[in-house]
C-alpha positions as CSV (number, residue, x, y, z in Angstrom):
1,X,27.9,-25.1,3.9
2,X,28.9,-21.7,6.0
3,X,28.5,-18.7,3.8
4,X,31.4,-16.8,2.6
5,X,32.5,-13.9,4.6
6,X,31.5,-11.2,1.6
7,X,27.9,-13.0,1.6
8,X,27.2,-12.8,5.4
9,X,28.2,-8.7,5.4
10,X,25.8,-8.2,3.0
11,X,22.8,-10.5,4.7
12,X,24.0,-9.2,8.2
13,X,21.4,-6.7,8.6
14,X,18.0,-6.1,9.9
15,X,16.8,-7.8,13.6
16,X,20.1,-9.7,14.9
17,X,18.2,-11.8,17.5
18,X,20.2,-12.6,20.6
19,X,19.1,-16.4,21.0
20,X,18.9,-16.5,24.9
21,X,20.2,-20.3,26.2
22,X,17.2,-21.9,28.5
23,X,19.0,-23.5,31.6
24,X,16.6,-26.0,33.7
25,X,15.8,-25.5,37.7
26,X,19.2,-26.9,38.6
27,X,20.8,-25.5,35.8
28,X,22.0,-27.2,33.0
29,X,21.5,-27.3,29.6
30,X,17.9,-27.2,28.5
31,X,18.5,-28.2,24.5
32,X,15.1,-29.0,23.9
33,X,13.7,-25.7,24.7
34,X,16.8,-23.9,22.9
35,X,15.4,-26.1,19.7
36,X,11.8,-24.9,20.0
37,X,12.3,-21.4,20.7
38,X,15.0,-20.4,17.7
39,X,12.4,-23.0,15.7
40,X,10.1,-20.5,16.7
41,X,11.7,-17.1,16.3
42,X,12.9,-18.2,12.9
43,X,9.4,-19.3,11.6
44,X,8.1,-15.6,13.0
45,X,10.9,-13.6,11.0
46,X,10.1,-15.4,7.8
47,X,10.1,-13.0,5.3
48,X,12.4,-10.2,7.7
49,X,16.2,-9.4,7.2
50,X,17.8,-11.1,10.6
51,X,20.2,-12.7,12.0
52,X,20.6,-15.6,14.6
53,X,23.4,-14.6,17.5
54,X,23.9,-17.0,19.7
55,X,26.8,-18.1,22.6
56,X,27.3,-14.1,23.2
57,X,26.6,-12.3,26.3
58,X,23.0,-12.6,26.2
59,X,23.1,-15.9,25.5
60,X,25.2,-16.0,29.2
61,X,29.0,-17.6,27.3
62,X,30.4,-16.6,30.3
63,X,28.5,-18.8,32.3
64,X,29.4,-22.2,30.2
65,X,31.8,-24.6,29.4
66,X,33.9,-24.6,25.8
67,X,31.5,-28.1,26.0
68,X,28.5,-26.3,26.5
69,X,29.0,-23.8,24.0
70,X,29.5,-26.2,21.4
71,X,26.3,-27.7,21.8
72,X,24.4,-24.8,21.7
73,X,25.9,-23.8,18.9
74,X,25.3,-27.0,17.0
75,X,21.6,-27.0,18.3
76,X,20.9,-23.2,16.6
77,X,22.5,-24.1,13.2
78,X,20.3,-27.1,13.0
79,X,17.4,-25.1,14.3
80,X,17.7,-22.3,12.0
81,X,18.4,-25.0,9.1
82,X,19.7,-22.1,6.9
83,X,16.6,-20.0,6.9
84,X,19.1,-17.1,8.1
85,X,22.6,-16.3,9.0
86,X,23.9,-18.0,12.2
87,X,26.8,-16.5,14.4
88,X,28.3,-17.6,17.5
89,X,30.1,-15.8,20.1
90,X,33.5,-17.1,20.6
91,X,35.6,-14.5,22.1
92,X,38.1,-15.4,24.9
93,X,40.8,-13.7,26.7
94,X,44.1,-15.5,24.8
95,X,44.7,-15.1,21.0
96,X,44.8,-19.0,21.3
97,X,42.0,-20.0,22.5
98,X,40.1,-17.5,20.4
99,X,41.0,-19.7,17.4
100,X,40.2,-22.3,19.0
101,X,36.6,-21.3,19.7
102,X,36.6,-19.8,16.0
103,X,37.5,-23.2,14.6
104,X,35.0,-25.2,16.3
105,X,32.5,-22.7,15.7
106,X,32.9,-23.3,12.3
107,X,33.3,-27.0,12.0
108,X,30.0,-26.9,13.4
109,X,28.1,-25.0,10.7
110,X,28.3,-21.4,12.1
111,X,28.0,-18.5,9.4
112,X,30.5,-16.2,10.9
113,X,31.3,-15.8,14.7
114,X,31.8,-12.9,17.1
115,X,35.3,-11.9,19.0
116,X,34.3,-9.8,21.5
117,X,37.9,-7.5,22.2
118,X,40.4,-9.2,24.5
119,X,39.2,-8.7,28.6
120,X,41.2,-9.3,31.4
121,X,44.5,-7.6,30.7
122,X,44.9,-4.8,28.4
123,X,46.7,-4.7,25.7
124,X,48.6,-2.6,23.0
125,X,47.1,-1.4,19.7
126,X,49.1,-3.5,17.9
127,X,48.4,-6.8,20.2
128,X,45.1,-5.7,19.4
129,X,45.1,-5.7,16.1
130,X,46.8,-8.9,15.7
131,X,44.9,-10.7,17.8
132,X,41.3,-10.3,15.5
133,X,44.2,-10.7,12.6
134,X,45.4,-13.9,13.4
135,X,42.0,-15.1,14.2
136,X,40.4,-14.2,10.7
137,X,43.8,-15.4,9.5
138,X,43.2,-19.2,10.8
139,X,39.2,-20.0,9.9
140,X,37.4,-19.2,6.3
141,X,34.5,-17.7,7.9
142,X,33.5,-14.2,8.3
143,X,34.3,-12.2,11.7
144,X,32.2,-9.7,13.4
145,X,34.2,-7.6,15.8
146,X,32.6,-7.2,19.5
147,X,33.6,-3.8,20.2
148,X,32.4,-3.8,23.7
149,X,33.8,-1.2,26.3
150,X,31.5,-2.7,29.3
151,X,32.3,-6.5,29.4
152,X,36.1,-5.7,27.8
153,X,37.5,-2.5,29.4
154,X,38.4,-1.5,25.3
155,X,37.2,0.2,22.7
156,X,38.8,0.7,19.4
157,X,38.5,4.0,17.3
158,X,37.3,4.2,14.5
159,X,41.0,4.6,12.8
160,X,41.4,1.0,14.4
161,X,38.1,-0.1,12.9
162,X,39.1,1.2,9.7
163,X,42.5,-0.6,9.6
164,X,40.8,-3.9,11.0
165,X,38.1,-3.9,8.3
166,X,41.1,-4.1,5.8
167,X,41.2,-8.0,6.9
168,X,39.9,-9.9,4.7
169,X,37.0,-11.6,6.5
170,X,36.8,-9.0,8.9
171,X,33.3,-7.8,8.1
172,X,31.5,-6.6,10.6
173,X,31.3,-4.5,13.4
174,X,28.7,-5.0,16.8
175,X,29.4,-1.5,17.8
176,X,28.6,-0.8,21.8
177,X,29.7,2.3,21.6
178,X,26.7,4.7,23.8
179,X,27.8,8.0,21.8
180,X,26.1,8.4,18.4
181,X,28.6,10.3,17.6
182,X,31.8,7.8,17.7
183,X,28.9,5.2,15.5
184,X,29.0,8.1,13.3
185,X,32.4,8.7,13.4
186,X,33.2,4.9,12.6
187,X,31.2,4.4,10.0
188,X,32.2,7.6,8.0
189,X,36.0,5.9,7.9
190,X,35.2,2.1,7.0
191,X,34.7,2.0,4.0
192,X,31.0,-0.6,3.8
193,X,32.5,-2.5,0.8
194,X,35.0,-4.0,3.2
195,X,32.7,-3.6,6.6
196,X,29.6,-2.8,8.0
197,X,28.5,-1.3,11.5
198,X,25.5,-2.7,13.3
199,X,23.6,-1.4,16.3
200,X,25.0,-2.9,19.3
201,X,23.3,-1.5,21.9
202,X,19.8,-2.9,21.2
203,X,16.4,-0.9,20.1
204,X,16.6,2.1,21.7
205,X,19.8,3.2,20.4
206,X,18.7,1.8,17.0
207,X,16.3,4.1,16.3
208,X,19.3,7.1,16.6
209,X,21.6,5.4,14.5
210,X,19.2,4.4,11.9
211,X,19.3,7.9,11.0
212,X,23.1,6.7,9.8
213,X,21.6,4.5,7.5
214,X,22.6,1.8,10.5
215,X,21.7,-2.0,8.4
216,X,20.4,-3.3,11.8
217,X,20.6,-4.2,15.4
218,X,20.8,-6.8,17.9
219,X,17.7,-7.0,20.4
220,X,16.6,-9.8,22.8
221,X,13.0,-8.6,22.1
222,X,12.5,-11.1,19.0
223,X,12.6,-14.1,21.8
224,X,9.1,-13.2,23.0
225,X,7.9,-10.8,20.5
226,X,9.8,-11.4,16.9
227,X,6.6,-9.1,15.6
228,X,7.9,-6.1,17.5
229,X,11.4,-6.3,16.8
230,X,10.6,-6.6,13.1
231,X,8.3,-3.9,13.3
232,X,10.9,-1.6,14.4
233,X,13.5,-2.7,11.4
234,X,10.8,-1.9,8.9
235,X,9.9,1.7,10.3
236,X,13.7,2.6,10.5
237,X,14.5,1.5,7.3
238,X,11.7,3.2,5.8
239,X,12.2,6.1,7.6
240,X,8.8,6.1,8.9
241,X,9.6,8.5,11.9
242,X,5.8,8.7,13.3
243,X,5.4,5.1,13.8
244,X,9.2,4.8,14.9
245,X,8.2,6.9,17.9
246,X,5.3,4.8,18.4
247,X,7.4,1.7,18.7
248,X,9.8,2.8,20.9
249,X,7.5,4.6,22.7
250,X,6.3,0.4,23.8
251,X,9.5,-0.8,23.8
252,X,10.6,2.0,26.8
253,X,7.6,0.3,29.0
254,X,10.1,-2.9,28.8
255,X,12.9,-1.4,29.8
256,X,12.0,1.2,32.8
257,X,10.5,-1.8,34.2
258,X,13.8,-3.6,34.3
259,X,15.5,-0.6,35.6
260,X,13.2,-0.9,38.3
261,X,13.7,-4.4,39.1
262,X,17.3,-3.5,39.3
263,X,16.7,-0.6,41.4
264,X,14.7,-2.6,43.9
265,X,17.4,-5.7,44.1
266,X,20.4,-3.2,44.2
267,X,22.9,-2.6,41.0
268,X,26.6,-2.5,42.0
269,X,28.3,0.4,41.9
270,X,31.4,0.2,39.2
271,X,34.2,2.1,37.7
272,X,32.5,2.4,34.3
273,X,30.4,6.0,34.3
274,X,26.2,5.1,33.9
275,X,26.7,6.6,30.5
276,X,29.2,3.8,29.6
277,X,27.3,1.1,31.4
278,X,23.6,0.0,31.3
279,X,21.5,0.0,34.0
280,X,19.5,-2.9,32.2
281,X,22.7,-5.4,32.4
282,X,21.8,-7.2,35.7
283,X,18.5,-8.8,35.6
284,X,17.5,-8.1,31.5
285,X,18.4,-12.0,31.1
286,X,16.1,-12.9,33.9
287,X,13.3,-10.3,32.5
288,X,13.4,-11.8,28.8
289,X,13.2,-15.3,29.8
290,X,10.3,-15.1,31.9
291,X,8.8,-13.0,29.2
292,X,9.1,-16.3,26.8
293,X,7.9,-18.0,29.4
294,X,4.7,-15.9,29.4
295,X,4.6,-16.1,25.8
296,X,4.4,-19.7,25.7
297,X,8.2,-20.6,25.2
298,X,10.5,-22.0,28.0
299,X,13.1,-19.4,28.8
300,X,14.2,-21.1,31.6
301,X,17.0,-20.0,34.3
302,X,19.7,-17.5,34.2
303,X,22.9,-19.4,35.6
304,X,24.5,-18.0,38.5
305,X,25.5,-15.4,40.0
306,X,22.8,-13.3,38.0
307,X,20.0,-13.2,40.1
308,X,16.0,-13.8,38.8
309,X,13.3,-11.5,39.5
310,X,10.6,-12.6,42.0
311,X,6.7,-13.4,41.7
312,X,5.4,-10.2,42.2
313,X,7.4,-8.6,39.5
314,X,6.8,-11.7,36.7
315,X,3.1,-10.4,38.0
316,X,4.1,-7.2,37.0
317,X,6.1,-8.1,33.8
318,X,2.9,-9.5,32.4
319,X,1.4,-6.4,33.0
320,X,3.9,-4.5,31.2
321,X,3.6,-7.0,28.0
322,X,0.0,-6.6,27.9
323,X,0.6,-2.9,27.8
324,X,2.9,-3.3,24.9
325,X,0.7,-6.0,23.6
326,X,2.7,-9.0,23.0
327,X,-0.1,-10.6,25.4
């Protein structure tokens, strides 16, 4: 039975693991690996506030059918088995469909799901609001807002925030934003009886906004090293600043060797500044799942058109994780 919306904003904290979805060689659907790995990740993180995120970007929704995302939602919730809190992503572009989503999500066990902001055309405040309104408005479980400038072209204010976190089941906020001053400024007008903001920008940005008294963060870094990403929760919470340093200070060899990778295959320019978007965004799918892969999972393919990184730098990668040693 899903948890109640009040119960998954208070367990919503701590590592909120991206569950990546494994596709084979020509790919499709690898549900066997999915099984394994979140069997895996959940078994590691025993013990650890998290959360289990899966059908969102990272997890490559854009990239699948409704079909799809159905089964790999259904795989995760038996995966998990309720050891944690399980999410799906179920954004789309029409109000409709979003319900849609939001309803099958449900049916099929999920905890609470994510509605990233309407993409494709933009819309008023109002159609804004409504849309996340008539959403929580048509399924019993709780919703965590996607506020996502990048993939959505949107980003509500924190007086927005405020007003949606009035909803009922409204009860959480992925926050993308990259200044730790609008987090700030969002979080000091919710009130965290009706909402509460999580990093969602990943581990680097964590460790800012944990000086917020931020409850937690999404990462991909639990898929091959759960340790790590727990590690880091446990420093920020306690305020343990030395060894929060120390941590990132690993964590960074991961990511300047993506931005790497994606300065040797060629990023695309775009209209969004480099301070809105992340350099990291076109190959870190490929660069976790051959991580797993070294680790002794099966992350398996990125679909199309996101591109994977060659031999010589899954050579490198290895490298790199031995440095940060997960090897």
């Amino acid at each position: 039975m899903a948890m109640k919306p009040a119960v998954l904003k208070e367990k919503a904290k701590g590592v909120i693991h991206l569950v990546m979805t494994p596709f084979t060689s020509d790919e499709e659907l690898d549900l066997a690996s999915l099984k394994k790995a979140v069997e895996h990740v959940a078994t590691s993180l025993k013990g650890t506030d998290a959360v289990f995120l899966t059908t969102g970007s990272t997890g490559e929704c854009y990239a699948m059918t409704d079909e799809e995302s159905e089964k790999v939602i259904a795989t995760v919730v038996e995966a998990v088995n309720g050891a944690f809190p399980v999410m799906a992503g179920t954004g789309r572009c029409g109000t409709r469909w979003t319900i849609k989503a939001s309803q099958k999500a449900q049916s099929l066990g999920a905890d609470g799901v994510m509605v990233v902001n309407p993409f494709y055309h933009l819309v008023t405040t109002e159609g804004l609001y409504r849309h996340f309104k008539e959403v929580a408005e048509n399924i019993d479980i709780g919703i965590m807002v996607y506020n996502n400038p990048v993939t959505s072209k949107l980003w509500i204010p924190p007086e927005l925030m405020a007003r949606l976190s009035k909803v009922p089941n409204i009860v959480l906020d992925k926050e993308n934003s990259s200044n730790v001053v609008s987090y700030y400024w969002t979080q000091k007008l919710v009130d965290r009886k009706d909402m509460e903001i999580v990093c969602g920008l990943g581990q680097l940005f964590f460790a800012f906004e944990a000086l917020f008294n931020c409850p937690g963060y999404v990462t991909e870094l639990a898929n091959f090293a759960p340790t790590l990403a727990s590690d880091l929760y446990r420093a920020a919470k306690a305020h343990d600043t030395a060894k929060l340093q120390n941590l990132i200070d690993r964590i960074s060899l991961y990511h300047a060797f993506i931005s790497k990778c994606v300065a040797r295959h060629g990023s695309i320019p775009t209209v969004l500044s480099p301070l809105i978007s992340i350099p990291d965004l076109p190959l870190y799918q490929s660069v976790c799942k051959n991580a797993m892969d070294l680790t002794g999972l099966c992350g398996g393919k990125t679909r199309r058109p996101m591109e994977e990184i060659t031999s010589d730098e899954k050579a490198e990668l290895k490298r790199v994780l031995s440095e940060m040693e997960v090897l």
